[in-house]
C-alpha positions as CSV (number, residue, x, y, z in Angstrom):
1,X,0.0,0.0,0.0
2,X,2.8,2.6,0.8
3,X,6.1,2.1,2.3
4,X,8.0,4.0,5.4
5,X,12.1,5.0,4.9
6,X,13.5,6.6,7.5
7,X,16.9,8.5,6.9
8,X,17.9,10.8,9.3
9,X,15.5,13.0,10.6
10,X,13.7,13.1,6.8
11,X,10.8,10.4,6.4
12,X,9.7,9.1,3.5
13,X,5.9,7.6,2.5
14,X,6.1,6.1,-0.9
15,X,2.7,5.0,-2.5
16,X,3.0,1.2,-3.7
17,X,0.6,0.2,-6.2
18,X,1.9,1.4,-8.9
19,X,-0.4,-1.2,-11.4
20,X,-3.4,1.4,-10.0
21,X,-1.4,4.2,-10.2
22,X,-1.1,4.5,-6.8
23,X,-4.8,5.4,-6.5
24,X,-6.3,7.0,-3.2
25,X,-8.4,4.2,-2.2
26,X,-10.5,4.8,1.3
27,X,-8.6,2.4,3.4
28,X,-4.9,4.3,1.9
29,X,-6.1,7.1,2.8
30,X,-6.7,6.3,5.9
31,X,-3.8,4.6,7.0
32,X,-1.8,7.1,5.1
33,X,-3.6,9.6,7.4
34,X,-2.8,7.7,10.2
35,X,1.0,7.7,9.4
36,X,1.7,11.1,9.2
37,X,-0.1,11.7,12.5
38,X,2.3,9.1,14.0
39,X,5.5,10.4,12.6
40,X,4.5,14.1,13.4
41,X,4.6,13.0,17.5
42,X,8.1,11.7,16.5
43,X,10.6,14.1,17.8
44,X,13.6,12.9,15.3
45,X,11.6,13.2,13.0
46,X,12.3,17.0,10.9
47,X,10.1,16.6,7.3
48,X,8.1,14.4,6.2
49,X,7.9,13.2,2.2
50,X,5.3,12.0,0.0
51,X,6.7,10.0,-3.5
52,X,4.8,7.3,-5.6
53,X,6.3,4.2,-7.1
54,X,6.1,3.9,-11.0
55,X,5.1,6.7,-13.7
56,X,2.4,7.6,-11.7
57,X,2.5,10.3,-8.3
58,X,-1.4,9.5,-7.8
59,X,-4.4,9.2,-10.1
60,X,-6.5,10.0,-7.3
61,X,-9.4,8.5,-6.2
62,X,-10.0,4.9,-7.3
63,X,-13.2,4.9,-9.1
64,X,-12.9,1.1,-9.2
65,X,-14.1,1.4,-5.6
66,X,-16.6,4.1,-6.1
67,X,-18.9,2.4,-8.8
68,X,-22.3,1.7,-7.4
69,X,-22.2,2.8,-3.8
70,X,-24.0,4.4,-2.1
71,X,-24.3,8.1,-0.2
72,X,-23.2,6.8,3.4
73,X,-20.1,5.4,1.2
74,X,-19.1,8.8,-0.6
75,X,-19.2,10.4,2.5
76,X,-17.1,8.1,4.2
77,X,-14.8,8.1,1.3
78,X,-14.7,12.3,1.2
79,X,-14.4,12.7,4.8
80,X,-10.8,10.0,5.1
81,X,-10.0,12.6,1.6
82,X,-10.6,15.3,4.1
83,X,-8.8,14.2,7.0
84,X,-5.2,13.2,5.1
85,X,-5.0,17.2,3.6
86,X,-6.0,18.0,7.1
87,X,-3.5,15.8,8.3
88,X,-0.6,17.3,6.1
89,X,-1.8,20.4,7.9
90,X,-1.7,19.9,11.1
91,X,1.8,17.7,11.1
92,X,4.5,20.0,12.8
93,X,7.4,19.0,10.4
94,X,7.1,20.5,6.8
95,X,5.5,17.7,3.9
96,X,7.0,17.8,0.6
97,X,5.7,16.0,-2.3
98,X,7.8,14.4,-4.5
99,X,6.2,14.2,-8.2
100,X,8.0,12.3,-10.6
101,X,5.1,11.7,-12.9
102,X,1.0,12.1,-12.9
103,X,-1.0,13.8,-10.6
104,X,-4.6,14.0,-11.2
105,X,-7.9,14.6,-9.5
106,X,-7.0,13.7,-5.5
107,X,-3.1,13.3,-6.4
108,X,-3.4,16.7,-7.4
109,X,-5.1,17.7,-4.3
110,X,-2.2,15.7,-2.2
111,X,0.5,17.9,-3.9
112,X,-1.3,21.0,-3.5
113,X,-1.9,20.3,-0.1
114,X,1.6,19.6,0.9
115,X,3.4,22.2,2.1
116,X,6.2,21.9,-0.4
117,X,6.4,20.2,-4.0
118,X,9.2,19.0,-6.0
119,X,8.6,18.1,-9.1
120,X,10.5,16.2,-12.4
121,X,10.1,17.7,-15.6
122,X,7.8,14.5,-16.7
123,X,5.3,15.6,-14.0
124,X,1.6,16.6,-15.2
125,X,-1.3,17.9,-13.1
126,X,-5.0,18.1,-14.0
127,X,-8.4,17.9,-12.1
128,X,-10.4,16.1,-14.4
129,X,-13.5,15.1,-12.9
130,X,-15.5,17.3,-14.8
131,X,-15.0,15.0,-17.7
132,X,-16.9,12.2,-15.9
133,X,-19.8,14.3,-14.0
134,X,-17.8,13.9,-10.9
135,X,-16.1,17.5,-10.5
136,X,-13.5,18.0,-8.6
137,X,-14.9,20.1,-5.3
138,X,-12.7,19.0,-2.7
139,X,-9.3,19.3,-5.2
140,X,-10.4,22.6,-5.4
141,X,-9.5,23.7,-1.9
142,X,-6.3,23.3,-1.6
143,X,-5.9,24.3,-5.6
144,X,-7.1,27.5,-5.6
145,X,-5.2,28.3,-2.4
146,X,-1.9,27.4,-4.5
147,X,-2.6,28.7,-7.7
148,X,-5.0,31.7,-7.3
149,X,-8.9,31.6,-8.6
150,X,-8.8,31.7,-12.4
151,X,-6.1,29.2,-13.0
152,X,-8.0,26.5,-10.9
153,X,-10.8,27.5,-12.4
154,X,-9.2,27.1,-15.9
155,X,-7.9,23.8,-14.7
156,X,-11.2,22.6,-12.7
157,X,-13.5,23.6,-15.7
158,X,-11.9,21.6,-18.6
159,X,-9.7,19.1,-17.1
160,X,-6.5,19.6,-19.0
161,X,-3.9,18.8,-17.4
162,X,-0.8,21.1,-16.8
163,X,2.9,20.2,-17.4
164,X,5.6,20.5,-14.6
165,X,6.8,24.0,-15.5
166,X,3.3,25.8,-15.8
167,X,2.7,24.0,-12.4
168,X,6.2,26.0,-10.9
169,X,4.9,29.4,-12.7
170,X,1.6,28.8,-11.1
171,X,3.1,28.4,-7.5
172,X,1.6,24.9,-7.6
173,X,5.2,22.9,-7.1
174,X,8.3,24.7,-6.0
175,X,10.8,23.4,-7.8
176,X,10.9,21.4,-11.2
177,X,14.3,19.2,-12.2
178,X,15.4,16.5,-14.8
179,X,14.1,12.8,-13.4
180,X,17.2,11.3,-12.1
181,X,17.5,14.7,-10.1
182,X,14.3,14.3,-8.1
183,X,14.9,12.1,-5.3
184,X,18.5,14.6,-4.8
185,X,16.7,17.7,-5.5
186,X,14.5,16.2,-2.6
187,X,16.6,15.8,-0.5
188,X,18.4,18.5,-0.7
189,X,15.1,20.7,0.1
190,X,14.8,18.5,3.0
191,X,18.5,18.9,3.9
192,X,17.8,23.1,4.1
193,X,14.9,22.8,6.5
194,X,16.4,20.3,9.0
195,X,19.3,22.5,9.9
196,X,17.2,24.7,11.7
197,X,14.8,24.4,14.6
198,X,12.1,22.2,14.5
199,X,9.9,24.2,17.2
200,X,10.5,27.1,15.4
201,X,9.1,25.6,11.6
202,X,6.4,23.5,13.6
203,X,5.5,27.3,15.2
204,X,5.8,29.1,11.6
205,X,3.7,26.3,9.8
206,X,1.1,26.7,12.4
207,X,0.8,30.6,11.9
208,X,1.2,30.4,7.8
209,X,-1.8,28.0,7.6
210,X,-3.9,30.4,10.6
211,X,-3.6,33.7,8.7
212,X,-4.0,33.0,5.6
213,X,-8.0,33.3,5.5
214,X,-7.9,36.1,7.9
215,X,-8.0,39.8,7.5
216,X,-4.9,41.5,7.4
217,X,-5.5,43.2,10.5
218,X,-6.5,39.7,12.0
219,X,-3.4,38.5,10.7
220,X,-1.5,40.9,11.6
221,X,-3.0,40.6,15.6
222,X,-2.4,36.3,15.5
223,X,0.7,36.7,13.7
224,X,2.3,39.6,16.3
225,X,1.0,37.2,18.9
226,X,2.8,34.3,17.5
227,X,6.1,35.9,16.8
228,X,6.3,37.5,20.5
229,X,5.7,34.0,21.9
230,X,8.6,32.8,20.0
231,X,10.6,35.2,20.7
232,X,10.6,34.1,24.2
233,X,11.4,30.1,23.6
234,X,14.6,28.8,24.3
235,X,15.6,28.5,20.7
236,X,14.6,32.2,19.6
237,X,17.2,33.5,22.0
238,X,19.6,30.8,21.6
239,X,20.0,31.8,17.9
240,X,19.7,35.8,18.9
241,X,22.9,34.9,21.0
242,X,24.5,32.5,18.0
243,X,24.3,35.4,15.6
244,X,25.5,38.2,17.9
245,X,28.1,36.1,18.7
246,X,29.0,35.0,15.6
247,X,28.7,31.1,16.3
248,X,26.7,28.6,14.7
249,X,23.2,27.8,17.0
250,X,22.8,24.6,18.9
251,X,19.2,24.1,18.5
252,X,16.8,22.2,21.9
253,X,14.5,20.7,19.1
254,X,14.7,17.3,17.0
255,X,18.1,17.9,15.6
256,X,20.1,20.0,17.5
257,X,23.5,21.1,15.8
């Protein structure tokens, strides 16, 4: 179903079936949920990222499953689609998704969701329910939040899909390389974050996700909040001292230097 490598304080959750194209299935979903919960109470653990096995990132949902059900089922099925973006969320170690080739539909959501993307140059993206009555509401979420309203609208409305450099323009991945330069390029990204405190990015990611829908007085008030609270922590001041100092910081949190 998916696999767990651990190397260093970067995780890795591989989807495994690529012969479905690593669909989202309910029970994936779920468990996939379920992992990242677990390795966000992990305190060795810095970043978390999301690959697929084969040519395929995700094709989403697997309509194999969805044929014939019935409502109690659909909402089941959204709600476990709901709770792994919310996961991703709510994880206190940045998620990075690794896309080396199709994301469509609910794959598309996953990368969108993520709070980092990296993609290979043979990646695609697309939402194309619309072509089988079944549009793609819940995709749309974290979408539109990545790539601004007419662009998902564009992409929501005829379903084309959207090669790995439109996707960087758009702010949909960050960074797009050459295939055999994806799983370094990955790492690499993961690399950067993990030298710094974990507290600190699980505080930052908190507050990025919180403001965004607010007012910018409201995010203004949360974020002055925030940033006065960490000002205070152990590894604010310890990296105040590092820099006046001219020293490099020992962190308190999952890595410590």
């Amino acid at each position: 179903m998916f696999g767990i490598e651990i190397e260093g304080a970067v995780a890795r959750l591989t989807l495994a079936n690529p012969k479905r194209r690593n669909a989202l299935g309910l029970e994936l979903m779920g468990r996939l949920a379920e992992a990242i919960q677990e390795l966000g109470r992990k305190t060795d653990i810095g970043v978390i990222v999301v690959a697929g096995e084969g040519p395929a990132f995700s094709a989403g949902h697997d309509l194999s499953e969805m044929a014939d059900r019935d409502a109690r089922f659909y909402d089941e099925l959204f709600a476990a689609c709901t709770e792994l973006m919310e996961a991703i969320h709510a994880a206190p170690q940045p998620v990075i998704a690794e896309v080396a080739g199709v994301a469509t539909a609910a794959g598309c959501q996953l990368v969108a969701a993520c709070d980092l993307a990296v993609a290979s140059t043979e990646a695609t993206f697309a939402t194309p329910g619309v072509r089988i009555g079944l549009f793609c509401s819940t995709p749309m979420v974290p979408i539109s939040r990545a790539v601004g309203r007419k662009r998902a609208m564009e992409m929501l409305l005829t379903g084309e899909p959207v090669d790995a450099s439109t996707a960087a323009e758009w702010g949909l991945v960050n960074r797009v390389v050459s295939p055999e330069r994806l799983r370094a390029a990955t790492d690499e990204l993961a690399a950067q974050i993990t030298r710094f405190s974990d507290d600190t990015i699980a505080i930052g990611k908190q507050a990025f996700y919180r403001q965004l829908d607010l007012s910018e007085p409201e995010a203004y008030e949360l974020t002055r909040e925030v940033m006065a609270a960490n000002a205070a922590t152990a590894d604010a001041q310890e990296g105040i001292h590092a820099f006046l100092t001219k020293r490099s910081p020992s962190w308190s949190g999952r890595q410590g230097s």
